[in-house]
C-alpha positions as CSV (number, residue, x, y, z in Angstrom):
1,X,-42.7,137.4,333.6
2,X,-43.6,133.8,333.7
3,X,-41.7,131.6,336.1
4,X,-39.3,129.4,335.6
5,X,-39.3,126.0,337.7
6,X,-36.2,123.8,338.3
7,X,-37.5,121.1,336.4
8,X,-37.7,123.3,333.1
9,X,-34.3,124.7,333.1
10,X,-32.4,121.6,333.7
11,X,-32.9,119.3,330.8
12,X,-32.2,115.4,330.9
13,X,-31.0,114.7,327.0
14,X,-27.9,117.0,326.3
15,X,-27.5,120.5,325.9
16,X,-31.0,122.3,324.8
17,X,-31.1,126.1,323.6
18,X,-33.6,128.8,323.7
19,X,-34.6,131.9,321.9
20,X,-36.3,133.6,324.8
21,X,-37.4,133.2,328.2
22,X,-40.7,133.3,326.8
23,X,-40.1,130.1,325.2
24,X,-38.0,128.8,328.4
25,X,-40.9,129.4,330.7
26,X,-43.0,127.7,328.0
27,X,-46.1,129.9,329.1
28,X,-49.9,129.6,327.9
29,X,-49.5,132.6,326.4
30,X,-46.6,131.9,324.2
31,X,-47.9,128.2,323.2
32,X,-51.1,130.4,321.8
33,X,-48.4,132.8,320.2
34,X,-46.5,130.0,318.6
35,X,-50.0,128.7,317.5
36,X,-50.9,131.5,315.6
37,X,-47.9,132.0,314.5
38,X,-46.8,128.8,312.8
39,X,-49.4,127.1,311.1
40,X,-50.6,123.2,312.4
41,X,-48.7,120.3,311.2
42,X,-45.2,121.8,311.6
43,X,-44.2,121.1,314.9
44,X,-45.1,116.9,314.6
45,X,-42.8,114.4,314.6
46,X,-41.5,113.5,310.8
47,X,-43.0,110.3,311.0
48,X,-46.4,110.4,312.2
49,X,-49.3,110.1,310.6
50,X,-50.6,113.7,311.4
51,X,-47.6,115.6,309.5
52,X,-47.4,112.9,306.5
53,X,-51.4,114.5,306.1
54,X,-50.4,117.9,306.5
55,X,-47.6,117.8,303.6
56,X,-50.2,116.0,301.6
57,X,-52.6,119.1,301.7
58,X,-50.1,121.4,301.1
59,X,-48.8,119.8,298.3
60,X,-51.8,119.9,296.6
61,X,-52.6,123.2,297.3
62,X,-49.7,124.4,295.7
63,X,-50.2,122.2,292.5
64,X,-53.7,123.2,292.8
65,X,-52.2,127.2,292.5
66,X,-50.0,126.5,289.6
67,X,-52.1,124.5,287.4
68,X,-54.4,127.7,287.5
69,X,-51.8,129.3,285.1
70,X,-50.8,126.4,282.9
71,X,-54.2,125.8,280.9
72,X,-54.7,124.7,276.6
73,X,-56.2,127.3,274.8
74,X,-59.4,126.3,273.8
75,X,-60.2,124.9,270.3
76,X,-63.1,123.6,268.6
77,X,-62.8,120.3,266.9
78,X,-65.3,119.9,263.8
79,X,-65.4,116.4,261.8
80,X,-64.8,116.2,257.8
81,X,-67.8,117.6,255.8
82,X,-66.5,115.1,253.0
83,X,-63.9,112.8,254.8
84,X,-60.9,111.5,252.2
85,X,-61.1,107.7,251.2
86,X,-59.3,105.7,253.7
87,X,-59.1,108.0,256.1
88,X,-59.8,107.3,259.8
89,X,-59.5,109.9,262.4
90,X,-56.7,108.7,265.0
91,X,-54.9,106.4,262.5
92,X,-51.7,107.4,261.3
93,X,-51.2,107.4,257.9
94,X,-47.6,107.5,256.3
95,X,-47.0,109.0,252.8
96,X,-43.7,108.4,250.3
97,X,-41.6,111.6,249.5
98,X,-38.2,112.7,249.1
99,X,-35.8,115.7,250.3
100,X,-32.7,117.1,248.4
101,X,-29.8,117.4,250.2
102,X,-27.0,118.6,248.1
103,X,-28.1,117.7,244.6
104,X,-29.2,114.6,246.0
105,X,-32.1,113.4,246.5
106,X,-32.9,110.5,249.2
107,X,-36.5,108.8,249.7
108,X,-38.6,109.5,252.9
109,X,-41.3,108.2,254.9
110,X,-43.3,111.0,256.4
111,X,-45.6,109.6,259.1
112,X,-49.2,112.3,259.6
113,X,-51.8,112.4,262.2
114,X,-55.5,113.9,260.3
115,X,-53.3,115.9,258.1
116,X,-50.2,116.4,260.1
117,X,-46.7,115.7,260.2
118,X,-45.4,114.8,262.9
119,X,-42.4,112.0,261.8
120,X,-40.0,111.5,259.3
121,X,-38.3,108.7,259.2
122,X,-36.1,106.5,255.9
123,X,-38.0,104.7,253.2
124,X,-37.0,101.1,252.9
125,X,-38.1,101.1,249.3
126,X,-35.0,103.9,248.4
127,X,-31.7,102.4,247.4
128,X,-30.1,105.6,248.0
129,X,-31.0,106.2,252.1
130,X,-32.2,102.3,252.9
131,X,-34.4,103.2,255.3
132,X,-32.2,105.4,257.2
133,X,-33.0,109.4,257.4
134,X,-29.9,112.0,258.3
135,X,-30.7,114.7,260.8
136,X,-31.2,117.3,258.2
137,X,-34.4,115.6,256.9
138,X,-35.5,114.7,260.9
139,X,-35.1,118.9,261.4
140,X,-37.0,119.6,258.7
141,X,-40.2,118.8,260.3
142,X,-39.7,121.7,262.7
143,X,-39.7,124.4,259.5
144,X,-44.0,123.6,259.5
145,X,-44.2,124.4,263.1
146,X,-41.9,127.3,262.6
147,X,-43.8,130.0,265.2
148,X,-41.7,132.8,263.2
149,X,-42.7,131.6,260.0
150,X,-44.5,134.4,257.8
151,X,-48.8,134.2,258.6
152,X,-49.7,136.7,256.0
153,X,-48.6,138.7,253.4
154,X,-45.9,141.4,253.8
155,X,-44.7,144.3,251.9
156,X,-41.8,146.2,253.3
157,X,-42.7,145.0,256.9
158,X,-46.6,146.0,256.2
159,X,-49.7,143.8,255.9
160,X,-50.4,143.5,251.8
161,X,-52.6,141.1,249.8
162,X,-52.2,138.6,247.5
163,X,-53.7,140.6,244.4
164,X,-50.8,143.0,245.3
165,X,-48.6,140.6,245.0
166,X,-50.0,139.4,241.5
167,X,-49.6,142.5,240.1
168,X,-46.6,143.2,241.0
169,X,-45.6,139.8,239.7
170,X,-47.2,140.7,236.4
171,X,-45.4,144.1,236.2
172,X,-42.1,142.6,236.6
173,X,-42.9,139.7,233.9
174,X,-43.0,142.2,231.3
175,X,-40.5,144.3,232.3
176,X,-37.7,141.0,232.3
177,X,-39.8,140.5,228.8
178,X,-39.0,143.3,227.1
179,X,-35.2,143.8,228.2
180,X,-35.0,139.7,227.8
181,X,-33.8,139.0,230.9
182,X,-31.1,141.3,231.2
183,X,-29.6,141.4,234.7
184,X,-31.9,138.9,236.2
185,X,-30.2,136.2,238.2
186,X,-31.3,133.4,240.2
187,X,-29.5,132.2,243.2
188,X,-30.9,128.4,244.0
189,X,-29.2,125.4,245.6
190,X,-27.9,122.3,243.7
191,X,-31.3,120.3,242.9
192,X,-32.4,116.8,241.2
193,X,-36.1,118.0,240.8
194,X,-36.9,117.2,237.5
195,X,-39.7,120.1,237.8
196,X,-37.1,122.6,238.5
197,X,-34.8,121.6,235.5
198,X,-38.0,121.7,233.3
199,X,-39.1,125.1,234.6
200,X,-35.5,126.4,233.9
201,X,-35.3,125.1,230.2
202,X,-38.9,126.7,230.0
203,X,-37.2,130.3,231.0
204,X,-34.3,129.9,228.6
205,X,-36.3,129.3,225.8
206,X,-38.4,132.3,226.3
207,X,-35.6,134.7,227.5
């Protein structure tokens, strides 16, 4: 066992507490223990220089560790073959449109990156919305970045095509046809499309 002078065991700043005698004898062999033990850097003072470097390192070893993980899937970027008129790659461009909300519809200003949306905002020009957009037109941005949204064709849960769903579409056509429309309904919202009022006159007159 390591000896243990006077000196050692009577401390000259308050009250001072030890694990062992190991560490109260304060040997060679338990300052290479300790050593091994804890790694360098923890026991200097919070100020110095020396410990300010050591939290550095390790910091950026554990960033280092996680940004291993974190990585963009990696994509090709390929130019136009025949780039649109007025078109610059990085410029936003903004184009006029309008959302019905209710039977009513209200002007928009939809602002696009190369061929994305990514803003809506209120079109000055509309008398109806004054350049102001509601939160319903705002959210609907999110519906073309929908991750749930269908990315092929489906038939009862399972993969189909699109001539599948032609035919089918044709096969039905008739068969409203023949019985004139007998028991077909539609179920739509309250609209101010002037397409959708024309293709509803267009099924009355044939049904």
């Amino acid at each position: 066992m390591p000896s243990i002078d006077q000196e050692t065991s009577q401390p000259t700043e308050g009250r001072t507490y030890w694990q062992s005698l190991a560490e109260l004898g304060n040997s060679k062999d338990y300052l290479e223990f300790i050593k091994g033990e804890f790694p360098e850097g923890v026991d200097l003072p919070p100020e110095s220089e020396g410990r300010r470097r050591f939290l550095q390192v390790m910091a950026a070893s554990i960033a280092l560790a996680t940004t291993t993980g974190c990585h963009w899937p990696k994509e090709n970027i390929r130019p136009f073959a025949n780039r649109p008129d007025g078109m610059v790659p990085g410029i936003p461009r903004f184009f006029a449109t309008s959302m019905d909300l209710g039977g009513v519809s209200r002007g928009l200003l939809v602002k696009s990156f190369d061929g994305r949306p990514i803003n809506v905002e209120g079109n000055n020009l509309d008398p109806i919305s004054a350049g102001a957009a509601d939160k319903y037109s705002i959210a609907s941005l999110l519906d073309l970045y929908d991750p749930d949204r269908s990315q092929e064709v489906l038939k009862d849960g399972k993969p189909s095509t699109w001539a599948d769903v032609t035919g089918m579409l044709a096969a039905k056509k008739k068969e409203i046809e023949s019985s004139r429309g007998a028991g077909l309904r539609f179920l739509t919202e309250a609209s101010s499309s002037p397409s959708r009022a024309r293709l509803k006159a267009m099924i009355l007159s044939k049904l």
